[in-house]
MMTF fields as JSON, N, C-alpha, C and O atoms, coordinates in Angstrom:
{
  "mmtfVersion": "1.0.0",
  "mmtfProducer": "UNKNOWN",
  "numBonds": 451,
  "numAtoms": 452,
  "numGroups": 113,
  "numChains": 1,
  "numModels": 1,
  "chainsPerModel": [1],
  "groupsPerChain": [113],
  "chainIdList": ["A"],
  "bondAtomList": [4, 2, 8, 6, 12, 10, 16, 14, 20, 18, 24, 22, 28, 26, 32, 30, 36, 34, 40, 38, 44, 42, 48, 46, 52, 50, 56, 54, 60, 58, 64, 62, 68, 66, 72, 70, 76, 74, 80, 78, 84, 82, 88, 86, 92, 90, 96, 94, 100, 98, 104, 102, 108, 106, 112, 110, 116, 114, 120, 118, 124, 122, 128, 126, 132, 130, 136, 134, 140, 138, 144, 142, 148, 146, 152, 150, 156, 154, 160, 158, 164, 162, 168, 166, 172, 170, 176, 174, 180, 178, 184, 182, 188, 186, 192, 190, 196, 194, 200, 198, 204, 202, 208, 206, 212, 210, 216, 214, 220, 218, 224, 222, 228, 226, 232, 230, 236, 234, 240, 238, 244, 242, 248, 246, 252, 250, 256, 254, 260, 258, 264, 262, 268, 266, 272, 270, 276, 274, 280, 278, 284, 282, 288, 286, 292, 290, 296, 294, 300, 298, 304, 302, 308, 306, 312, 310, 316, 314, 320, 318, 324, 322, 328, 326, 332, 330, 336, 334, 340, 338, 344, 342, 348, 346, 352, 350, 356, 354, 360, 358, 364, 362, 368, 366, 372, 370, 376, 374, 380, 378, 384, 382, 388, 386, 392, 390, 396, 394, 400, 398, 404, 402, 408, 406, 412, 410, 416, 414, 420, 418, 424, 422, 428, 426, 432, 430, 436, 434, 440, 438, 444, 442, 448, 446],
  "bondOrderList": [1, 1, 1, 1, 1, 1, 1, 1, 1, 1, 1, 1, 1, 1, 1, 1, 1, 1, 1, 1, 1, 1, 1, 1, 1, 1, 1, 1, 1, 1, 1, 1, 1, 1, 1, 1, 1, 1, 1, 1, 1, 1, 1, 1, 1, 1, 1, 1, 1, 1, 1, 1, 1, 1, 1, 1, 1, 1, 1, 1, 1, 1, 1, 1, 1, 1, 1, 1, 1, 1, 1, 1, 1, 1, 1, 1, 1, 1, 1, 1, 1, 1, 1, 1, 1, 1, 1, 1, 1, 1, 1, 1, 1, 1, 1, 1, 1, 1, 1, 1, 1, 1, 1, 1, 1, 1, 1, 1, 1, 1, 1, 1],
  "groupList": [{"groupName": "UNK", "atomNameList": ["N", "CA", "C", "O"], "elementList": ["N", "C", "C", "O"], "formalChargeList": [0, 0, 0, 0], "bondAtomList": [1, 0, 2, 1, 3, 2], "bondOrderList": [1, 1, 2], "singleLetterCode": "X", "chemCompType": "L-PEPTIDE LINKING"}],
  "groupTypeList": [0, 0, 0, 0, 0, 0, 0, 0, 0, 0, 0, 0, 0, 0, 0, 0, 0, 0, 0, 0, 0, 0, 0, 0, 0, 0, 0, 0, 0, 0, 0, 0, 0, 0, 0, 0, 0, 0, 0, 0, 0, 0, 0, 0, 0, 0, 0, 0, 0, 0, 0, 0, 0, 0, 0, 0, 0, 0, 0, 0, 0, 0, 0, 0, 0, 0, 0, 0, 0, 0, 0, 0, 0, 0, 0, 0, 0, 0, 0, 0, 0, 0, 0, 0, 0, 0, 0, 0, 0, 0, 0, 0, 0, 0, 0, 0, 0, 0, 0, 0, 0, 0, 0, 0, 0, 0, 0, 0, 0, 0, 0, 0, 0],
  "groupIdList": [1, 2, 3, 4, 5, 6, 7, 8, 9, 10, 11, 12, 13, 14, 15, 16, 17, 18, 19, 20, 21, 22, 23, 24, 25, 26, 27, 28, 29, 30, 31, 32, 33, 34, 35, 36, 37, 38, 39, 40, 41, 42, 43, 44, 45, 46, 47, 48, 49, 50, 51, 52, 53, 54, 55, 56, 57, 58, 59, 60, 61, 62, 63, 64, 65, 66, 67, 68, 69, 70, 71, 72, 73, 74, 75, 76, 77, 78, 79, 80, 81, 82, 83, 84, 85, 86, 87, 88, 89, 90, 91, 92, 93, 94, 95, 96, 97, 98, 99, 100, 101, 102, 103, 104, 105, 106, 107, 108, 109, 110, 111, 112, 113],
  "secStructList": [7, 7, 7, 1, 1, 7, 7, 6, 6, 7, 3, 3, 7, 2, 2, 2, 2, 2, 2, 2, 6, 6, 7, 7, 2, 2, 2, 2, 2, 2, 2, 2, 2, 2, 6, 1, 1, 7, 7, 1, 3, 3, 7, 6, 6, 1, 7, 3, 3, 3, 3, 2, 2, 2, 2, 2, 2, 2, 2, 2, 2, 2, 2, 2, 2, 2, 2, 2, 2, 2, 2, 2, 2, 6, 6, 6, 6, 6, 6, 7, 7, 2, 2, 2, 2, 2, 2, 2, 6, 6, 7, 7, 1, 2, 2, 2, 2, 2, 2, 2, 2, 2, 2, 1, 7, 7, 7, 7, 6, 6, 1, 7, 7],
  "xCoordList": [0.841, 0.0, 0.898, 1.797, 0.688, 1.498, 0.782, -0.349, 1.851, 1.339, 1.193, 1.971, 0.681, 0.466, 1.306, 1.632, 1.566, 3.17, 4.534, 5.225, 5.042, 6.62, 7.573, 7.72, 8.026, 9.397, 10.645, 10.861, 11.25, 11.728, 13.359, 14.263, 13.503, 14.96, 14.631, 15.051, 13.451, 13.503, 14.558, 14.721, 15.561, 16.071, 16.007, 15.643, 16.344, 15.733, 16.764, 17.973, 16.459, 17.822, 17.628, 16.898, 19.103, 19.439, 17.812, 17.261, 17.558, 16.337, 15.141, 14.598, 15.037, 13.6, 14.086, 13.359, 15.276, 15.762, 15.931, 15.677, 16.48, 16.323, 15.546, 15.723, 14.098, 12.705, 12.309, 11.671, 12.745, 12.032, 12.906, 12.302, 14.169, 14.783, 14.585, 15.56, 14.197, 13.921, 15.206, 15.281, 15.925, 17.341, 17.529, 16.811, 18.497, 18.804, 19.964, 20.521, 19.801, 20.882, 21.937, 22.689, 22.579, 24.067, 24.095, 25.278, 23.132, 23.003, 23.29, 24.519, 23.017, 22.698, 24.2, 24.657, 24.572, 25.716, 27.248, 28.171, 26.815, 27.71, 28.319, 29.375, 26.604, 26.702, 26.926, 27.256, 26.718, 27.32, 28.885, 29.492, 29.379, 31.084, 31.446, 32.416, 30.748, 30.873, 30.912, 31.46, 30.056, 29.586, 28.404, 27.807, 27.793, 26.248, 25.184, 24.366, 25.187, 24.571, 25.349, 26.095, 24.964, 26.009, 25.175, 24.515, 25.071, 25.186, 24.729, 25.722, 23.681, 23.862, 24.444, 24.948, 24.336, 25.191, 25.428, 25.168, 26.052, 26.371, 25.827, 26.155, 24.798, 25.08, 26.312, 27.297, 26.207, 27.131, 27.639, 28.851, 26.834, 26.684, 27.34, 27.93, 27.29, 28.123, 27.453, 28.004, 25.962, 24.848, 24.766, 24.754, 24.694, 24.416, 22.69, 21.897, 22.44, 21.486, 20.922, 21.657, 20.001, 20.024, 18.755, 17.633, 19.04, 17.642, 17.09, 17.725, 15.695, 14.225, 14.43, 14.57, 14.544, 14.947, 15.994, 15.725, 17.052, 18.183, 17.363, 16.933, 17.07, 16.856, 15.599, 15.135, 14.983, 13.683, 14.119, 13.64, 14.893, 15.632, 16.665, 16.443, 17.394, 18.202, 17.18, 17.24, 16.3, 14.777, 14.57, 14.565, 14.343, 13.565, 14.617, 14.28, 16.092, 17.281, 17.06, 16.939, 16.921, 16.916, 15.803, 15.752, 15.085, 13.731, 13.458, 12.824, 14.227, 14.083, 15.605, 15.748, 16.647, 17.636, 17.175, 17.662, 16.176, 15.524, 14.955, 15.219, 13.767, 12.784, 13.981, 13.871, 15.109, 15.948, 16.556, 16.979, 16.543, 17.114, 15.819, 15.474, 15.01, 13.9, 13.114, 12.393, 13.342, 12.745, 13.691, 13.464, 14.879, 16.211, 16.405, 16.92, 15.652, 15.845, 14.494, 14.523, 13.178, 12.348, 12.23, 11.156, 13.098, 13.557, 14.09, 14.127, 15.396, 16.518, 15.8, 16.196, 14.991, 14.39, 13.542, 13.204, 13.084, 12.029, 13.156, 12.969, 14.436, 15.328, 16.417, 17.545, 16.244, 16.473, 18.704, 19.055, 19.342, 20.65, 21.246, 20.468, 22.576, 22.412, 23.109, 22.931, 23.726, 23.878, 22.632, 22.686, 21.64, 20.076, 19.533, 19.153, 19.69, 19.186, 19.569, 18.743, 21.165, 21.944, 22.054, 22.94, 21.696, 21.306, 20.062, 19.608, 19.66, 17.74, 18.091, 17.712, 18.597, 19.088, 19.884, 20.129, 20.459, 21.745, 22.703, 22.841, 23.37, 24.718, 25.414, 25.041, 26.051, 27.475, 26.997, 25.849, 28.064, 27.649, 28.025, 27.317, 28.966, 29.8, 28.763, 28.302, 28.487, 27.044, 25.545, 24.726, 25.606, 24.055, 24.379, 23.363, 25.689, 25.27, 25.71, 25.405, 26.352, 26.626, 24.759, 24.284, 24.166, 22.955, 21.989, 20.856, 22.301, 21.21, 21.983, 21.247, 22.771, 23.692, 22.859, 22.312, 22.378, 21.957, 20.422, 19.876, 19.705, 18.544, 17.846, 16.762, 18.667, 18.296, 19.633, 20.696, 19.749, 20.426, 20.922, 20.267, 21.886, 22.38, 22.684, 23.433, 22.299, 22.587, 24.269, 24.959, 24.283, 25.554, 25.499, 24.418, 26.645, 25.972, 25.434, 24.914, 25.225, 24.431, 23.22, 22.288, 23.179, 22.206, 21.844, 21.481, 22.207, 22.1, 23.366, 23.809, 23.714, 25.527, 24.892, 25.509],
  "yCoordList": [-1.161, 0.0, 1.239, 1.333, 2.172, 3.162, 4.173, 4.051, 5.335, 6.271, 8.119, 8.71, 8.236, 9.807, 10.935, 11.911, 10.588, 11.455, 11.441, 10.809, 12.149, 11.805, 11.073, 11.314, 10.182, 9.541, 10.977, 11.486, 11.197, 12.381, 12.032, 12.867, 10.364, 9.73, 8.981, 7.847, 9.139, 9.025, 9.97, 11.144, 8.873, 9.188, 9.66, 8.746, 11.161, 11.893, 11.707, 11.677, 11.626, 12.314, 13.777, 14.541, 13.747, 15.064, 16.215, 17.162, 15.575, 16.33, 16.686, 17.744, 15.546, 15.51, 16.839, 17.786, 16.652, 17.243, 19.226, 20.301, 18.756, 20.224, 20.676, 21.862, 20.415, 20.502, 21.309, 22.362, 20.706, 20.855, 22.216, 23.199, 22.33, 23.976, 24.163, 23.447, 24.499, 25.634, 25.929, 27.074, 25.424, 25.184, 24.26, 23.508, 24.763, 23.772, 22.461, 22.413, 21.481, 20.376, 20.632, 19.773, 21.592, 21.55, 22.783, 23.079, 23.668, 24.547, 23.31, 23.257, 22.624, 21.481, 20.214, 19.654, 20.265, 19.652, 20.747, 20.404, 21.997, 22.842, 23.184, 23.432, 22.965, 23.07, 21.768, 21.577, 20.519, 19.111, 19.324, 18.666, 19.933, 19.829, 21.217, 21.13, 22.171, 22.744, 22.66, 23.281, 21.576, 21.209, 21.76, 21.469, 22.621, 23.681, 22.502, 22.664, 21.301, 19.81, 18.924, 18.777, 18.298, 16.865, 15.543, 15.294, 14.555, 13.746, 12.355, 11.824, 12.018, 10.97, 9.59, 8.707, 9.556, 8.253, 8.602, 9.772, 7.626, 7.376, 5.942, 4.832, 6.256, 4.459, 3.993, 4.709, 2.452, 1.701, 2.652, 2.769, 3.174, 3.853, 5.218, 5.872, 5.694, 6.958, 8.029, 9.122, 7.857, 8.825, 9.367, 8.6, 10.836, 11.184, 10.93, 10.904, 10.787, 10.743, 11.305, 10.912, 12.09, 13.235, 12.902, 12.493, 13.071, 12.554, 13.786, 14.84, 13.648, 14.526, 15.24, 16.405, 15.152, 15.587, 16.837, 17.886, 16.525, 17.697, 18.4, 19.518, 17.819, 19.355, 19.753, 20.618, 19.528, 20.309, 21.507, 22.623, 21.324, 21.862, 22.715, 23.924, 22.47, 23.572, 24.389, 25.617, 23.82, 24.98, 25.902, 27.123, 25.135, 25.881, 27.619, 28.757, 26.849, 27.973, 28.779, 29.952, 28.406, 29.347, 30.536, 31.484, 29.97, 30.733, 31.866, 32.918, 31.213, 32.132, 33.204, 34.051, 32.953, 34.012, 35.046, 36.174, 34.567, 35.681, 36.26, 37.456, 35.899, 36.849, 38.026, 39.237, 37.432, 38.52, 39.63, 40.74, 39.332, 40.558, 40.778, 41.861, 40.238, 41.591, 42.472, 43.437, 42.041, 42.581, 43.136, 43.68, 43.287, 44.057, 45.645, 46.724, 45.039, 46.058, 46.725, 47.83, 46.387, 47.286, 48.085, 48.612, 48.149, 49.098, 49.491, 50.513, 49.416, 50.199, 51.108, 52.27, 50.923, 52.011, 53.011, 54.074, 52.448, 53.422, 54.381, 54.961, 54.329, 55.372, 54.76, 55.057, 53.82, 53.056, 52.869, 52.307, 53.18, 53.069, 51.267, 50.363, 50.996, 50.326, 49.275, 48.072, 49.998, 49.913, 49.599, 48.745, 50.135, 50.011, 48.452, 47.715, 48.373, 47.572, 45.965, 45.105, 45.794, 44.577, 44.85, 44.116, 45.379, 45.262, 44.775, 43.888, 45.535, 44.603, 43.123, 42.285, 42.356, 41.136, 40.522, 39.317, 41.519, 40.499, 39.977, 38.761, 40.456, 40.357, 41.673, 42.841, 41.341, 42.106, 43.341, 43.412, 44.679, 45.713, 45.213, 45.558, 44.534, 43.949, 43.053, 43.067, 42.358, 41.202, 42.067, 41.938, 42.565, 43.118, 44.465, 44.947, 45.254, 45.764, 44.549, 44.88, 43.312, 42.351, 41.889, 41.632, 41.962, 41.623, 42.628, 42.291, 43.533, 45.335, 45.395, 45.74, 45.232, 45.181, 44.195, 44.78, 43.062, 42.582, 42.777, 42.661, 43.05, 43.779, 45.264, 45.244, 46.621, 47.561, 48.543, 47.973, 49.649, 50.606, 50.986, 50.975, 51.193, 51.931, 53.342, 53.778, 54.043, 55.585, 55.853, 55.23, 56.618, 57.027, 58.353, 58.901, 58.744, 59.95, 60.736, 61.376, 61.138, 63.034, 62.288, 62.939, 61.09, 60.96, 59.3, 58.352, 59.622, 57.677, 57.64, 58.635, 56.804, 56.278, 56.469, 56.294],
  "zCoordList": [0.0, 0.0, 0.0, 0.836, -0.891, -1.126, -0.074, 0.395, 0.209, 1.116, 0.103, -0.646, 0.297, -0.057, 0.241, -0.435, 1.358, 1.49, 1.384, 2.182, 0.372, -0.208, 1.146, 2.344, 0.278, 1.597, 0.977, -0.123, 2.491, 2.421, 2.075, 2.04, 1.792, 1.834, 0.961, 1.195, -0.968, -1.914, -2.337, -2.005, -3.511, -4.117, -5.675, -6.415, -6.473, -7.223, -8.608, -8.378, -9.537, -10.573, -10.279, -9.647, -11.404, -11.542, -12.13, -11.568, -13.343, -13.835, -12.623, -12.305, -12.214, -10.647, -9.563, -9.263, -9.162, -8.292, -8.76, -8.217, -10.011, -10.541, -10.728, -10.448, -11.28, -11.518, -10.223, -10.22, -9.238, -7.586, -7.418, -6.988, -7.702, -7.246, -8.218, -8.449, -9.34, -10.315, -10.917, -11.363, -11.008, -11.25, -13.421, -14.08, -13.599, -14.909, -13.909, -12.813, -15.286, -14.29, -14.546, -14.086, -15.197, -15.282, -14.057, -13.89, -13.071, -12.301, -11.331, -11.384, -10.76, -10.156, -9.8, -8.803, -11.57, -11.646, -10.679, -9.939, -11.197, -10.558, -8.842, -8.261, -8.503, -6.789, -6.309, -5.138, -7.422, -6.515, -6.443, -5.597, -7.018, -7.723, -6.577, -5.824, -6.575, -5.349, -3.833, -2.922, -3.964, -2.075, -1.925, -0.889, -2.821, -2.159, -1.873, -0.967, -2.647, -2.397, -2.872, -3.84, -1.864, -2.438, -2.543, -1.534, -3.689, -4.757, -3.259, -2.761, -2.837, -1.982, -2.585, -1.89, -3.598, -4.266, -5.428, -5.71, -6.583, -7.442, -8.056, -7.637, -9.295, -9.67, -10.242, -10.426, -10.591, -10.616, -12.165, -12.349, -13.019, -14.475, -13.996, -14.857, -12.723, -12.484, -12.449, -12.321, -12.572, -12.415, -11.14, -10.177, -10.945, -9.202, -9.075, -10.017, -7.885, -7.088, -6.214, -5.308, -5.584, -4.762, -3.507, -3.807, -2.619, -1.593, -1.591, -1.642, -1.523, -1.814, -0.724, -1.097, 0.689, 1.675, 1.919, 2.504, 1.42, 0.927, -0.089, 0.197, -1.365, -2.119, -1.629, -2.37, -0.849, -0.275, 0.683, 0.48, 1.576, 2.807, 1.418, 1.484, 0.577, -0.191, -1.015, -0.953, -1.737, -2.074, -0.927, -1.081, 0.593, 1.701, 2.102, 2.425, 1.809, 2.183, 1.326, 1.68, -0.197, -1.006, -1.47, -2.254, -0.633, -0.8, 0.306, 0.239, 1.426, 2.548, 2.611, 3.493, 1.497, 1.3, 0.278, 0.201, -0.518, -1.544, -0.922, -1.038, 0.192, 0.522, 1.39, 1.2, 2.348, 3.158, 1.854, 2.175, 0.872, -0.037, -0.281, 0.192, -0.79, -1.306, -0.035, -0.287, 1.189, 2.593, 2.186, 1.106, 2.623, 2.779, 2.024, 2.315, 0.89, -0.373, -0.263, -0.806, 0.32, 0.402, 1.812, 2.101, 2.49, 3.791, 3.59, 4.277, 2.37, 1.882, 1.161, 1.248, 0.573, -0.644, 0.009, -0.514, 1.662, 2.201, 3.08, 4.15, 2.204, 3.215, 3.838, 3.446, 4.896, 5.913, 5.571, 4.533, 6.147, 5.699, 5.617, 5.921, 5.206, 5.085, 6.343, 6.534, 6.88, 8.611, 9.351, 10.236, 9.112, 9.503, 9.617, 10.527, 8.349, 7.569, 8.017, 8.321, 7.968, 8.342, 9.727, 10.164, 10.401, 11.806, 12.092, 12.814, 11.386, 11.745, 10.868, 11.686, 9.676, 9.851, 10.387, 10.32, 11.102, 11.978, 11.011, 11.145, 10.134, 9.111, 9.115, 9.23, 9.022, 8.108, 7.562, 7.126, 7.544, 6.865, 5.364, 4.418, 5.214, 3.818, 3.288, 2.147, 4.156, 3.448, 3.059, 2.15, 3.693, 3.171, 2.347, 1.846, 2.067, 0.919, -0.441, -1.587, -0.232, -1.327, -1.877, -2.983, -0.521, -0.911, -1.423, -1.767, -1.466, -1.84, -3.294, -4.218, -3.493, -5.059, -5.511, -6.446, -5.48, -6.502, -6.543, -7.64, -5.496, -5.378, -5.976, -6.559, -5.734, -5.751, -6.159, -5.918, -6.622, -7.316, -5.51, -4.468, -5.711, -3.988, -3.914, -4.788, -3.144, -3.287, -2.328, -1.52, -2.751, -2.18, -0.94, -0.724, -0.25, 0.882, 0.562, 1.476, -0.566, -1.286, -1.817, -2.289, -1.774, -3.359, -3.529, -2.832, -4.982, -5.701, -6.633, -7.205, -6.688, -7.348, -8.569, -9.62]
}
């Protein structure tokens, strides 16, 4: 009798797994070769394998680091400095303008750059 809710230690290909992050598989192939996820096996053919579990939890990270830049970037735009800003997230002055750069145009002390 099958159950209705995903086993969370099914194993995915590359395509399944990428499908699920929104990702291409050579995006996929890149962060296994990186460490950003890692490959729970290999078949005997040399194919990686990925447990449903990990890329759910690396979707869950990645979804909740987008929403901190676009929050980030709509307090930045209502003024808010950027000292302000990575204080109310608790990072880095260096990390959160790395994160307002790819978000929003940054102003400079007089103005906007």
């Amino acid at each position: 009798m099958s159950s209705a809710i995903p086993d969370f230690d099914d194993l995915l290909t590359p395509r399944e797994a990428a499908a699920l992050l929104g990702v291409r598989t050579t995006t996929l192939a890149r962060w296994a070769r990186d460490g950003i996820i890692k490959p729970s096996l290999h078949t005997p053919g040399g194919h990686r394998r990925y447990r449903r579990g990990e890329v759910l939890a690396l979707r869950t990270a990645n979804t909740t680091e987008r929403q901190i830049g676009e929050d980030a970037a709509r307090l930045y735009d209502q003024g808010w400095s950027i000292r302000r800003v990575a204080a109310e997230f608790g990072v880095s002055y260096g990390m959160m303008r790395r994160i307002l750069i790819e978000q929003t145009a940054l102003r400079d002390r007089g103005g906007w750059l």
